[in-house]
N, C-alpha and C positions, 0 to 999 in steps of 0.2 A: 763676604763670601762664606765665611764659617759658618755662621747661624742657618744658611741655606743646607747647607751641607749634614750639619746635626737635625733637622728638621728630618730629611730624607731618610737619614738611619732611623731616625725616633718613628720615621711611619714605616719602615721596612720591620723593624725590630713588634710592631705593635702589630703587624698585619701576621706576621709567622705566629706570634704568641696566639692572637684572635685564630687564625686557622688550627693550630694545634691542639689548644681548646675545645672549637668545634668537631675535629676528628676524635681526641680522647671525648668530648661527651655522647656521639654519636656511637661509638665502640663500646662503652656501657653500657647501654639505654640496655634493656634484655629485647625490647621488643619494638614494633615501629613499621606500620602496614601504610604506602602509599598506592596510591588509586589512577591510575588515568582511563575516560572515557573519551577518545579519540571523536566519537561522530554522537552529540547527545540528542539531535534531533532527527529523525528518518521517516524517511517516504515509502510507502510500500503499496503494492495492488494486491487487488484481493486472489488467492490462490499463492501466492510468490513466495519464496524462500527465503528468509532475513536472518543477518547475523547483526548481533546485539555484541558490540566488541568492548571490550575493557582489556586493562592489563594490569596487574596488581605486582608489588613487590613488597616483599618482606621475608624476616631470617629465619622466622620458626616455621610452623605447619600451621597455614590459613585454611579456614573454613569460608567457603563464598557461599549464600544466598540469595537470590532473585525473587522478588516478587512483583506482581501484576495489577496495577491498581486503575481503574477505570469505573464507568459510572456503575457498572456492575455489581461493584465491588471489588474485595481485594483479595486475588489468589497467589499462595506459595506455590511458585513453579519447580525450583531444584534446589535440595541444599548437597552439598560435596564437601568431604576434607579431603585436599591433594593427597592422594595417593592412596585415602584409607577406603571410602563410599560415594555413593550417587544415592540420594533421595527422592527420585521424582515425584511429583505430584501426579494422584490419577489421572484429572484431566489434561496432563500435556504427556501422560507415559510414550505416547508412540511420534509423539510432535514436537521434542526437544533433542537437541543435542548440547555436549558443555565439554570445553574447551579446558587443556590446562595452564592457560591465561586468564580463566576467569568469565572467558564471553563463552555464549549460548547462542546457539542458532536457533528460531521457531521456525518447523516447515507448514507451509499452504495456508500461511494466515489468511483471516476472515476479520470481516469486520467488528468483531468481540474482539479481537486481539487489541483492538486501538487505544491507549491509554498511556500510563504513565512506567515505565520499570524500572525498579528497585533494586539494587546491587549493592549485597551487603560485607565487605571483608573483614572477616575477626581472626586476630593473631591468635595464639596460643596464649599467650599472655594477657590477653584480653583487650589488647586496643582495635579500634574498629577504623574503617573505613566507609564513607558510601560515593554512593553514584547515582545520576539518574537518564535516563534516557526516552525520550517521548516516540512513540512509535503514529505515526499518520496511515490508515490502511485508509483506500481509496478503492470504489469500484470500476471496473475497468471499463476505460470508456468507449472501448470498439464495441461493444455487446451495447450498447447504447447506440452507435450510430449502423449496427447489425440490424439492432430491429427498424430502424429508421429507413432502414432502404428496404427495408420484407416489406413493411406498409407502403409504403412510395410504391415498387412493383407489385402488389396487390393492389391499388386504385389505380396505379394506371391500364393494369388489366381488365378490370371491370371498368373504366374510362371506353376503352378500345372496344371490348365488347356490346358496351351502350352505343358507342359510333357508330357501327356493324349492322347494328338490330334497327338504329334509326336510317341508315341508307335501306335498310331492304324494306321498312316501311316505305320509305318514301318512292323505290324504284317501282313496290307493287302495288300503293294508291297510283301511281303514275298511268303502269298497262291498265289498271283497274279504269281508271278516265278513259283514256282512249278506245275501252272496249263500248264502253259506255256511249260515250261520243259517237263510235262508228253504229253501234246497235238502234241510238236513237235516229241517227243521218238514215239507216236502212227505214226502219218503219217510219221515219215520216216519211218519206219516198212513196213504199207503199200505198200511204193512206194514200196519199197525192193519187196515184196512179186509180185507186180505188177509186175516190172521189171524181174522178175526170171520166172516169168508164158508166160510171153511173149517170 
């Protein structure tokens, strides 16, 4: 029973020392930027409003950057140090918003938005963080099956129209017969009558 019992202090005594250590080294460190990206891959339609969410922690004053990289190429969208500036880039000036968690909203993306983005956090101290998050923009697919009923109701318009045009043909060859009919039924008559008089 002793030797169980010294075991258990000898891991209780080792587990305090082991924690202890890791708090006093964590309490030194001057610096030390972690990163979480919550959603790294998203779905979006073209027009819609996306937030690009992250959450960063660390003890000095972090600088985040975002870039945009796609077959395009690759653009810096915002760079910001908490509390001091906003950097935007000209092309997203009126089309970004930035969070002070580190995430960005893009509004009324288009299909150029679709790629890969970049999130970059650097401590004061110089250790960095990244992230990445893939953006899918998709065109919407009602305006696909919009146009698909325009054209449906456009042939069957012109459908119903050709119907139309083919009954009145066919109703006015019809009297056009019977006029005919009756007009030759008259003159042979006549001739008849002519012929018998003669």
């Amino acid at each position: 029973m002793r030797p169980l019992r010294c075991c258990r202090r000898r891991g209780a005594i080792v587990g305090t020392v082991t924690l202890c250590l890791a708090a006093g080294w964590a309490l030194q460190t001057p610096g030390g930027v972690s990163l979480t990206v919550p959603q790294p891959n998203i779905n979006a339609t073209v027009a819609q409003n996306i937030l690009l969410s992250v959450e960063y922690f660390c003890r000095g004053i972090a600088t985040v950057e975002w870039k945009h990289v796609s077959s395009w190429g690759t653009t810096k969208i915002v760079e910001w140090k908490s509390g001091n500036y906003i950097n935007v880039s000209t092309v997203y000036k009126d089309r970004v918003n930035t969070f002070e968690n580190g995430s960005i909203q893009l509004l009324n993306v288009g299909m150029r938005d679709a790629g890969y983005y970049f999130v970059t956090v650097t401590e004061e101290y110089g250790t960095n963080s990244y992230g990445t998050i893939v953006l899918n923009v998709y065109e919407i697919i009602y305006e696909d099956l919009h146009f698909v009923a325009v054209l449906f109701a456009f042939l069957a318009a012109v459908s119903a129209i050709l119907i139309c045009f083919m009954w009145l043909c066919n109703k006015s060859l019809h009297l056009f017969r019977k006029r005919t009919h009756k007009l030759t039924a008259s003159t042979t008559e006549e001739i008849e009558l002519e012929t018998i008089e003669c």
